[in-house]
C-alpha positions as MATLAB code, in Angstrom:
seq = 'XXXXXXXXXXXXXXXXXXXXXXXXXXXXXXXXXXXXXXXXXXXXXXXXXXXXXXXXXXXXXXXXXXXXXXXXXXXXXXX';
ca = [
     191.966  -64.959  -31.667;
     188.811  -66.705  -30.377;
     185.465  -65.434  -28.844;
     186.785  -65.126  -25.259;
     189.664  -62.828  -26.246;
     187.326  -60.764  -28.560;
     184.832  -60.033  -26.166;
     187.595  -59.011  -23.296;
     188.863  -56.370  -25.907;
     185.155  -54.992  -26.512;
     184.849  -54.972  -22.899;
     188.255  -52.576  -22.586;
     187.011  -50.651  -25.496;
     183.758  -50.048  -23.703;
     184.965  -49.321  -20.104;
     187.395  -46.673  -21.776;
     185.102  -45.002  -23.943;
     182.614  -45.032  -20.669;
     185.511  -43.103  -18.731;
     185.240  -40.358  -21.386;
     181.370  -39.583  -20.813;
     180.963  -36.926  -17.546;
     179.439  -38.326  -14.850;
     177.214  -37.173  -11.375;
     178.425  -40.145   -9.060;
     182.351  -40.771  -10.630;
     181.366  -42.897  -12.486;
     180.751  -45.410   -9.671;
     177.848  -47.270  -11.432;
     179.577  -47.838  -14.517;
     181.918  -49.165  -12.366;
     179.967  -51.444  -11.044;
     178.434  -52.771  -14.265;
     181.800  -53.180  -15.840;
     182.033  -55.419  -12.607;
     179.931  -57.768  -12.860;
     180.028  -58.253  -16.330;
     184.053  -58.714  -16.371;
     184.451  -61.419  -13.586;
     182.531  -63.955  -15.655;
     184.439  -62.548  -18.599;
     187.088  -63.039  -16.775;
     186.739  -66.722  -15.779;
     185.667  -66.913  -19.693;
     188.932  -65.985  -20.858;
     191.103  -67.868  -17.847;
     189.162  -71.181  -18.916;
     189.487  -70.816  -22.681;
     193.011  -69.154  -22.696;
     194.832  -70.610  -19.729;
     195.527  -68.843  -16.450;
     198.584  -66.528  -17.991;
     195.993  -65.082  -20.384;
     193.679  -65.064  -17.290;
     195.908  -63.016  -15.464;
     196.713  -60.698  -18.275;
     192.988  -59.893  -18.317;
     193.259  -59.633  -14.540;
     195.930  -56.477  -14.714;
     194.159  -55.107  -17.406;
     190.879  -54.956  -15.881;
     192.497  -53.680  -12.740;
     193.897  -51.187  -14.308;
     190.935  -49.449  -15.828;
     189.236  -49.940  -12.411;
     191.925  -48.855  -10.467;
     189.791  -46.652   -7.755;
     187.574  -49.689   -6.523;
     190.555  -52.003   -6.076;
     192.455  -49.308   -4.013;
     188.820  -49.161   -2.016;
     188.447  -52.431   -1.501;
     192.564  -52.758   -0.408;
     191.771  -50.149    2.114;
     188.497  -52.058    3.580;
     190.681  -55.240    3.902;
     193.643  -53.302    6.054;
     190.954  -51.719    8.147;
     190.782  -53.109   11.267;
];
């Protein structure tokens, strides 16, 4: 397993044991840090690993932060 793939687990680790600890604001900062961290992570993984492994990453990270994708969804369909 090499760095990229390493790091992508520690990042899932992270984000879930950050969904554990209360928060004020729903955890929307977190959220947000976990953001920008995991899109370079992301490309990270997609260049070292190829673009399956990419988009393995891709689900997974979607699926821990489910609540701004279904935001964001919703802003696109707005009209």
């Amino acid at each position: 397993m090499n760095i990229s793939l390493i790091l992508a687990c520690i990042w899932i680790l992270v984000a879930n044991v950050l969904a554990l600890i209360p928060s004020r604001d729903n955890h929307w900062t977190r959220a947000y840090v976990l953001i920008a961290i995991g899109i370079p992570l992301l490309g990270y993984v997609t260049y070292e690993n190829g673009p399956w492994w990419g988009l393995a990453m891709l689900v997974a990270g979607m699926s821990i932060l489910r609540w701004p994708v279904i935001y964001l969804l919703r802003w696109m369909r707005r009209d």
